[in-house]
Each structure stands twice: as structure tokens, then as C-alpha cells.
Backbone bond lengths (Angstrom), bond angles and torsions (degrees), N, CA, C in turn:
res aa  C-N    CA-C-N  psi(-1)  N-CA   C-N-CA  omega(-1)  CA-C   N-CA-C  phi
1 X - - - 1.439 - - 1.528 108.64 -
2 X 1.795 114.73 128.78 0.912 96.89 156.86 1.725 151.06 -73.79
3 X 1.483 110.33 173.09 1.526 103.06 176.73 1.589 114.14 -58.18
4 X 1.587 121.17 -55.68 1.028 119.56 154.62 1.593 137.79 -16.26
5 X 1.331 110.25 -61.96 1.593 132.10 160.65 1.536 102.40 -56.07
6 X 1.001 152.92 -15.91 1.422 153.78 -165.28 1.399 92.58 -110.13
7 X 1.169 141.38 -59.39 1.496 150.73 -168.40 1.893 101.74 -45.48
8 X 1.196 102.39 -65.99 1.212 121.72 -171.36 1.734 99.97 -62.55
9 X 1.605 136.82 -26.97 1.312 101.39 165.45 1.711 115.35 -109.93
10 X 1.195 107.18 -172.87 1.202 113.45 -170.79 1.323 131.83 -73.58
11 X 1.053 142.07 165.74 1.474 145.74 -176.50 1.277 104.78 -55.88
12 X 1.403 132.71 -61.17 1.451 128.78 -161.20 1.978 117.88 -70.32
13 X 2.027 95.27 -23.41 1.303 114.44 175.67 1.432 111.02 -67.52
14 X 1.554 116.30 -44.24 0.845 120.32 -168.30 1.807 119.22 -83.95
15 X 1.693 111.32 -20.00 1.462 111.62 151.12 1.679 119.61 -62.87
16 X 1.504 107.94 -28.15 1.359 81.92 -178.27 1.380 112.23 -92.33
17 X 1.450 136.10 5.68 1.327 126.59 -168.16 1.893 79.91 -104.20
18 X 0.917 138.79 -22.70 1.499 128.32 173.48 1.367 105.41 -69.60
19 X 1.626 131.90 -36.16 1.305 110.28 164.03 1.407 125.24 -77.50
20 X 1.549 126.87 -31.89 1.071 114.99 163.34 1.390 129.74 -35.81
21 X 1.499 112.63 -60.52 1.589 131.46 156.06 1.928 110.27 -15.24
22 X 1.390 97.06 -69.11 1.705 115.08 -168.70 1.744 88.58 -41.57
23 X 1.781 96.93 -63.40 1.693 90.92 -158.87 1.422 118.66 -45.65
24 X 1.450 92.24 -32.74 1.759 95.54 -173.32 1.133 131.21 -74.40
25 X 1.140 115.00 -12.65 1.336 139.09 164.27 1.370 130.74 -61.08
26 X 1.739 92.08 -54.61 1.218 80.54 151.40 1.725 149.08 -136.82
27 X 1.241 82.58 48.36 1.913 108.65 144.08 1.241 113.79 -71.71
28 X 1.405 132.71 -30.48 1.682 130.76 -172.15 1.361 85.32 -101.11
29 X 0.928 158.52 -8.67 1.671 149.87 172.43 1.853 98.52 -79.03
30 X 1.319 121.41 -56.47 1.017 130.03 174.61 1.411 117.55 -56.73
31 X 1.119 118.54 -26.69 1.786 132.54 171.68 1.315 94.21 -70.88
32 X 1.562 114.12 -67.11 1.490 104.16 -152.32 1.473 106.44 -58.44
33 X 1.383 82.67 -42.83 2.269 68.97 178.05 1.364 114.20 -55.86
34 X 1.304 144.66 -40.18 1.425 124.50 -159.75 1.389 99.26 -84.47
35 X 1.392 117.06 1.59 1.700 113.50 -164.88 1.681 137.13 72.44
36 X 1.527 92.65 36.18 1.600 105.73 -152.51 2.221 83.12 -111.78
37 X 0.908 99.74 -36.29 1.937 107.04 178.08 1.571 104.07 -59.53
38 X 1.419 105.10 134.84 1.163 126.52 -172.38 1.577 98.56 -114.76
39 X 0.979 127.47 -43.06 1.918 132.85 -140.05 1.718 83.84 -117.22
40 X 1.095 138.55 54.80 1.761 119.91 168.80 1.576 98.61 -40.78
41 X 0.713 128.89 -91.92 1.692 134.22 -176.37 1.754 99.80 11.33
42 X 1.477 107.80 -67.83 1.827 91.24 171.86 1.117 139.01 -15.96
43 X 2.044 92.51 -62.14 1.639 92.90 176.05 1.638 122.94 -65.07
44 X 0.875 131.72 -40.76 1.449 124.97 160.76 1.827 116.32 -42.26
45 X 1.248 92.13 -41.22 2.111 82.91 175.68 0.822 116.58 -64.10
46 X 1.731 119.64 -40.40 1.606 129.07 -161.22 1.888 96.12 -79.08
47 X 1.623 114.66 -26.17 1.745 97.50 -171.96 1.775 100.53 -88.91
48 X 1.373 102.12 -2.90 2.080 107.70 175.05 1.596 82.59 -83.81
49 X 1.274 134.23 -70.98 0.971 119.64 -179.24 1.382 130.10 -22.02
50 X 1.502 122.58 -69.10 1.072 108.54 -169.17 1.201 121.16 -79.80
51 X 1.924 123.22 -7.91 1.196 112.43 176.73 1.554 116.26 -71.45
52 X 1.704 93.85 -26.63 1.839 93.14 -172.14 1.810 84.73 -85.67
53 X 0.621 150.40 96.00 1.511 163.29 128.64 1.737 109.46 -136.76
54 X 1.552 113.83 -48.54 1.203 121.69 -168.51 1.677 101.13 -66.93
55 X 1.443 140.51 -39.97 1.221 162.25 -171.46 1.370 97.35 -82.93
56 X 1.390 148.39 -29.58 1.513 125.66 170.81 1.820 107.29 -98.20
57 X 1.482 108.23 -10.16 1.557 98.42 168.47 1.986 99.99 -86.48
58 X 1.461 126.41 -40.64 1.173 99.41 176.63 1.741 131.43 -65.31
59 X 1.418 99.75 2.86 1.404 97.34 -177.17 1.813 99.06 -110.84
60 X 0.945 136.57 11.16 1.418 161.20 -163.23 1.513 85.61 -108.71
61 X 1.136 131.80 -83.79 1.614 134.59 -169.47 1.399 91.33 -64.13
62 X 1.445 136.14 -57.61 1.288 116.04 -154.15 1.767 110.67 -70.70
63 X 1.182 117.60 6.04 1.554 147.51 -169.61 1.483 100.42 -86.99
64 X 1.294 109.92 -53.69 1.734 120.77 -179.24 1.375 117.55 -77.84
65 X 1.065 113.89 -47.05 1.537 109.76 169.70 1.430 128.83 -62.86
């Protein structure tokens, strides 16, 4: 997802698609260990993911104050 695409929804949308993210993350962490993950590359999108999620909610609050 882009940053852009993140801008445009809201704070509470955007906590829950950052936890969705978390879970998924780590379900493919739990894959890769048993050796069942095919695509590593995910996990690297999903931890860009959640940082560029974490970086448009801190600039979201730092917006309000």
C-alpha cells in the first residue's frame, strides 16, 4: 500500500490495517521457520509495510498537535 493510499484514510483504519499487517507477519515468520514459505520477499514488504503505515500515523498526530 501506498503512502499516498494511507494519507487518504483515517487513523483508526489505518491502526487496524497495521494490525492486520503485524498478524501477517507473523504467520510468514512462523512459516519460514518450519520451511513451509516460498515468497521471503513478502516478509520484507509486509516490515516496509508496516513502517510506512507507522510514519503516516506519526505525522497524522504530529499534524494535530
Amino acid at each position: 500500500m501506498k503512502a499516498k493510499e494511507l494519507r487518504a484514510l483515517s487513523a483508526n483504519e489505518i491502526k487496524n490495517k497495521l494490525a492486520d499487517t503485524r498478524e501477517e507477519l507473523m504467520k510468514l515468520r512462523f512459516q519460514q521457520v518450519t520451511g513451509q514459505l516460498t515468497d521471503t520477499s513478502r516478509l520484507r514488504a509486509l516490515r516496509r509495510d508496516i513502517a510506512r503505515m507507522e510514519t503516516v500515523l506519526a505525522e497524522m498526530q504530529k499534524a494535530t498537535e
